[in-house]
N, C-alpha and C positions, 0 to 999 in steps of 0.2 A: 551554776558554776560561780559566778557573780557572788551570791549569798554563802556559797560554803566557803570561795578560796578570799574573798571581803579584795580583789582583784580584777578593780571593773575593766582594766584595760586588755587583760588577757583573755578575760570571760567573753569579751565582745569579739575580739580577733578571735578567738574557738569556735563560735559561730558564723563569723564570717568565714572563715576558711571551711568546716563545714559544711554550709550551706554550698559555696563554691563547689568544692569535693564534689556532690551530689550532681550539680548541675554540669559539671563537667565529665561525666561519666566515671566517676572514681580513677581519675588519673592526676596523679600529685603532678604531673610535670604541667601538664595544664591550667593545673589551679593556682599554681603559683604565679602563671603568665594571667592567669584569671583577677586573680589579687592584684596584680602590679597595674591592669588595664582599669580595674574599679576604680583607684585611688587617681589612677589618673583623669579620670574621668568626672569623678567627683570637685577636686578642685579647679575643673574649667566651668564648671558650671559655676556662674556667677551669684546666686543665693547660697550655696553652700559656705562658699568662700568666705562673703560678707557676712555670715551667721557666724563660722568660724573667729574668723577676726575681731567680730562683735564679744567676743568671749574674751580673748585677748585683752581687746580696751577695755573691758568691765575693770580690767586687774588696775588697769593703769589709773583710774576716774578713784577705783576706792582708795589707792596709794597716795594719789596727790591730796585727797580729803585726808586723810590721816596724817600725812608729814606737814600738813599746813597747819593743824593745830586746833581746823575749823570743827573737825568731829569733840574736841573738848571743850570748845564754848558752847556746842550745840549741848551734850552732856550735861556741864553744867549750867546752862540756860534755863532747861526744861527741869531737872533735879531740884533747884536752886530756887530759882526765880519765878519757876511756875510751879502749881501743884499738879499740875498735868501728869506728869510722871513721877511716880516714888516708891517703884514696886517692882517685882520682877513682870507681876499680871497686867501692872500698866503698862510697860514695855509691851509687853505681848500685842496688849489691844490696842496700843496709839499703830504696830505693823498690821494689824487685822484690817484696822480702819483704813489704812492707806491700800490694803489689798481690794477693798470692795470699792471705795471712791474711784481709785484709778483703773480703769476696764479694757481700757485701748488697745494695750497689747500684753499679753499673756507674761512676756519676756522682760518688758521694763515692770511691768509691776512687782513682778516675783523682784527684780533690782534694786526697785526702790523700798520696799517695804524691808528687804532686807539692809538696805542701808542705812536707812533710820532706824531699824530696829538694832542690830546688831552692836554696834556702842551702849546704848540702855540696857540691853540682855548682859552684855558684858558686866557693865556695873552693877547690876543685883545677881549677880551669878546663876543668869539661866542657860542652861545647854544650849550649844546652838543647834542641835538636832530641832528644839522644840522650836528653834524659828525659823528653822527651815521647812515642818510641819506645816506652820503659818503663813507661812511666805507658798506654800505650794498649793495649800487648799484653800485660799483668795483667790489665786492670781488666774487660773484656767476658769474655776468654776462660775467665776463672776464677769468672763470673759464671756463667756457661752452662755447665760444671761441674760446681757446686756449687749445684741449684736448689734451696735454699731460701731465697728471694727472689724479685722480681718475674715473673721469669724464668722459672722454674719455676712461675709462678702462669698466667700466660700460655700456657704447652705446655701444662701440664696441661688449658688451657678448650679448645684446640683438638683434642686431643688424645681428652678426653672427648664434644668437640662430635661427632667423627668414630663415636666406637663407639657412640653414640648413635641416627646414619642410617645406621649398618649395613653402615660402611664397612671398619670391622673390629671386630675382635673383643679379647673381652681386658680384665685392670684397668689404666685409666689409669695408674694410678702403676708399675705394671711396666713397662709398654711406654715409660712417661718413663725411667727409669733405667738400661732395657737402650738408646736410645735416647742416652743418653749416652756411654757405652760407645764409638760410634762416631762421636762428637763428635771428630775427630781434629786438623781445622784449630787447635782452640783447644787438644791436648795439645801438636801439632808446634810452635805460636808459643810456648805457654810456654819447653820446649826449646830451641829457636832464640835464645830473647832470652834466657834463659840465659847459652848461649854464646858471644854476640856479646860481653857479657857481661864474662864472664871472660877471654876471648880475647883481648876489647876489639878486636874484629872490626868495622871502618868500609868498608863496601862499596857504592859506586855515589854516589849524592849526599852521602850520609852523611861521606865523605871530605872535602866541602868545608862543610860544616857550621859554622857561624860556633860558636868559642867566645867565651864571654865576653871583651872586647879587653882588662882585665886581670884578673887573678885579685883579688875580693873580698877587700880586708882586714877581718875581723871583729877584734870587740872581743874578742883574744885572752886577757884573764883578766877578761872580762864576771861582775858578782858575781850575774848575775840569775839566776836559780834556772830551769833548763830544763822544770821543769813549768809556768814561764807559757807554753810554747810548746803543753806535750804536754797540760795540763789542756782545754783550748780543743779539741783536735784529740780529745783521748778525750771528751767532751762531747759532739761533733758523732757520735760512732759511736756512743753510748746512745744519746741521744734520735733517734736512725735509725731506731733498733730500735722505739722509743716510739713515736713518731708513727705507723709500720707498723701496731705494733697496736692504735693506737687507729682509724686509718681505717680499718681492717679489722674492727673491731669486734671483738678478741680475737684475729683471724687474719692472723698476718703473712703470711704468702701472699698474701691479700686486702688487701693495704693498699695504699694509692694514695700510688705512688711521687712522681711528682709533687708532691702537698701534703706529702708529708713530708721530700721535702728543702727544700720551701719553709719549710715549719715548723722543720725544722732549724738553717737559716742564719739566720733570726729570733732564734731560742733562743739561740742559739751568738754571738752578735751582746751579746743581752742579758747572757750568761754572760761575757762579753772586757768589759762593762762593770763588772758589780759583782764582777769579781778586779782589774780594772786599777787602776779611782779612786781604791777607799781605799788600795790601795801605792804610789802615786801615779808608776806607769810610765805615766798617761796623766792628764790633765784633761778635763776634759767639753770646755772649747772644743776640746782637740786630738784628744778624742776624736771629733768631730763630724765636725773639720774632714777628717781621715784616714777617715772614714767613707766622709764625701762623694768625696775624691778618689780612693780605692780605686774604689770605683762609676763614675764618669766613667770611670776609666781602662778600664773593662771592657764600657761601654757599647757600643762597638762589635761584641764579642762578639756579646752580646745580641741584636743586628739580625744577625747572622749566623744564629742559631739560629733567628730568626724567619722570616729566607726560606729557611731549610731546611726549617722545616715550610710554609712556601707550596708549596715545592717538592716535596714528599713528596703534598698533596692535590692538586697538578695533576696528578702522573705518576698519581694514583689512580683521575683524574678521565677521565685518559685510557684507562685498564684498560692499559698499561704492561705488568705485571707478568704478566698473564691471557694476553695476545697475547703474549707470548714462552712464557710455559708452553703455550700450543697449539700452537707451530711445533717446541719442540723435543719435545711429546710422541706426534709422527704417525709416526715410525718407530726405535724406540728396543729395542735389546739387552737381553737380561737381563744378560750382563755389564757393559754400559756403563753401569747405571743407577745406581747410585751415585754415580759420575763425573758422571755427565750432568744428574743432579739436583743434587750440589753446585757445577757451574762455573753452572746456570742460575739456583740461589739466589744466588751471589755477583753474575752479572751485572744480579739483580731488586735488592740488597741494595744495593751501588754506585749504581745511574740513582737508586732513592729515597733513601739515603742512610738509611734504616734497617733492620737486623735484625729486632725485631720486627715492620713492616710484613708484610716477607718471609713470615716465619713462618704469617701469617694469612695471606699470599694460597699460599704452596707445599704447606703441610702439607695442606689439602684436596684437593691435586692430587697432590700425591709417595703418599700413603696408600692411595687407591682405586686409581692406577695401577700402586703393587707388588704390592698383595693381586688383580688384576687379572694381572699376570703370572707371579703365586704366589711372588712376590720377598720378599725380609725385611724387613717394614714396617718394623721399628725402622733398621735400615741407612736404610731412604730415609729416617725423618725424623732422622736422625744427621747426612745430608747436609745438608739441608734447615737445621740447626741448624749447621753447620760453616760452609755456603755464606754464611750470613745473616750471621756474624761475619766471615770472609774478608771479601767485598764493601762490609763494615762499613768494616772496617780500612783499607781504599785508597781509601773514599770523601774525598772533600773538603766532602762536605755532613754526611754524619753528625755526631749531636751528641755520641756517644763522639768522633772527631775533634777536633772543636769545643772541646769539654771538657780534654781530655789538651792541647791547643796552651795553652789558658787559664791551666791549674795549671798549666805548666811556660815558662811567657811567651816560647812561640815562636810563628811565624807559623804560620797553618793550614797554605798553601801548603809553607814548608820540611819543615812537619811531615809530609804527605804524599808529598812526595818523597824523603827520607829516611828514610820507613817503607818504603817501596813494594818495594826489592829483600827486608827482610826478607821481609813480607808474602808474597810470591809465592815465596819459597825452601819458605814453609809449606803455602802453598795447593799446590806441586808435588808436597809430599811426602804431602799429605791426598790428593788427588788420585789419587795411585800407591795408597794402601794403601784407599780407596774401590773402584778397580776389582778391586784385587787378593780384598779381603774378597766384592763381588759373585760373583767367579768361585769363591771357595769356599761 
């Protein structure tokens, strides 16, 4: 629905009222009481809320970097005075690089990459589909990676939960890292976007990709000093790291991703205020007022990511994810199993529209049933972690999705259809070297 009506907010309420419909015995009068208790529900819970919100302030952090003037010294900084950028392909790779370098959290990355990408895409007139491409196939892939961050705090509990009932065997943290190893989906998309890249490779929708209808003029000999851009943006990746461990209690691992990017955009909020005023790139009334309008403008967002997680607790509600892991696990290959655990994580990862959901409902099921067939549990849960990012990447509900459209001010919808041939060039290529790796 999504991709025919290009109407993500409808397409999601369709299936959440559906889904509802279903589980309340097809009675509308029900469901509608169904509907109003979800929503309620949803916003007392305290990570939704702060992720929502988180969306919100994105608007308001990119608004006061733009009215301050500081994204066109950054512009012409880098255009100008370095040869660092002077293309639309350098644009591209100065956000690639910042996708792979910053690993922490899925969320600020895809943020920042698009923050600094997006002024530079703007002035050589690249689409912002293609850096929202960018900004989407860094930010998870290299997240999942390199787990130290949320990510790896997560495998690790699932992971530990399993050797615990005896499902297997083994130290957690070894079996996370060889587990990695065959993380392939998210080595092949790095690669791939790469190349597209440098190639400057537009294939399938990608082709028709709206660019900007004209090329941005920035203030090309702007006197504003490009650390008001990059102060603000290195601010927001400390206090990432802070906020982690302090919710964590010392343990960034343990830190609740969630309030800490809420605390973040807070922070970073307060930070863009006492560098702007007294240089006087901003007043308090324009600082308000561009506060406020950032935020409205992203408001929409926001109810996007909300009925993504309505949508993510009715497919749950439904056991979704349970009832396809038992129909594809009743007569399955040792060789096929790699393969067949990654195409059924990506198609659990997509209907919910999260990787980690994924994760918690496959890895209890891919674990017991390799050590079951005396298969190589880190291969299945490699899949399990490949499938969960693939399925990620082509959803339309995901809030990596969601996210990566935001910081690079495309539509979800373009954004999805112009990922989608990358996407699936990778998933074909993980795919092959999944069955190939089971058969060795």
């Amino acid at each position: 629905m999504a991709l025919y009506s290009k109407n993500i907010l409808l397409s999601l309420f369709g299936g959440v009222f559906l889904g509802l419909f279903i589980l309340n015995d097809f009675s509308l009068f029900a469901t509608f009481g169904a509907i109003y208790t979800l929503f309620i529900n949803l916003l007392s819970e305290g990570w939704i809320l702060k992720t929502v919100v988180f969306a919100i302030l994105v608007g308001s952090v990119m608004e006061l970097l733009q009215k301050s003037g500081s994204i066109d010294g950054f512009v012409s900084y880098m255009s100008h005075k370095t040869s660092l950028v002077n293309s639309g392909r350098s644009a591209l790779l100065l956000s690639y690089i910042i996708g792979v370098v910053i690993f922490i959290e899925s969320s600020i990355t895809s943020l920042i990459a698009g923050a600094v990408g997006r002024p530079l895409c703007d002035k050589y007139g690249v689409a912002h589909a293609k850096l929202a491409f960018v900004c989407d196939s860094t930010s998870a892939p290299i997240s999942s990676l390199i787990v130290l961050n949320g990510w790896g705090a997560l495998l690790l509990g699932l992971i530990s939960t399993q050797i615990q009932e005896g499902t297997m065997q083994g130290d957690s943290i070894d079996i996370l890292l060889n587990a990695v190893l065959y993380n392939f989906y998210a080595m092949s998309a790095l690669v791939v976007t790469f190349i597209a890249i440098w190639f400057n490779i537009d294939i399938g929708a990608m082709k028709r990709a709206k660019s900007p209808q004209k090329i941005v003029q920035f203030l090309e000999n702007s006197t504003i000093s490009p650390l008001y851009m990059l102060l603000p943006i290195g601010v927001m990746i400390v206090s990432l790291f802070l906020f982690l461990y302090l919710t964590g209690n010392g343990n960034i691992l343990k830190g609740s991703g969630s309030s800490s990017i809420f605390y973040t955009m807070l922070f970073t909020l307060f930070f863009i205020y006492i560098l702007y005023i007294p240089k006087k790139l901003l007043y308090n009334k324009t600082y308000a007022i561009a506060a406020f309008s950032g935020a409205k403008k992203l408001f929409p967002i926001a109810l996007i990511l909300l009925f993504a997680f309505a949508i993510g607790k009715v497919t749950n509600d439904l056991k979704t994810g349970e009832y396809l892991a038992t129909l594809a696990s009743a007569n399955i290959s040792v060789y096929m199993l790699g393969g067949l655990i990654f195409v059924l994580s990506a198609i659990i990862s997509f209907a919910t529209g999260t990787s980690w959901g994924t994760f918690s409902i496959m890895i209890p099921i891919a674990a017991p049933l390799a050590m079951s067939m005396d298969a190589n549990i880190t291969l299945a849960i490699g899949a399990v972690i490949s499938g969960g990012v693939f399925g990620d990447h082509c959803s339309p509900i995901s809030d990596t999705t969601i996210i990566s459209s935001l910081a690079s001010d495309c539509e979800v919808v373009e954004h999805v259809q112009t990922q989608l041939p990358y996407a699936l060039i990778s998933g074909v290529i993980a795919f092959i070297l999944f069955i190939v790796m089971s058969i060795i």
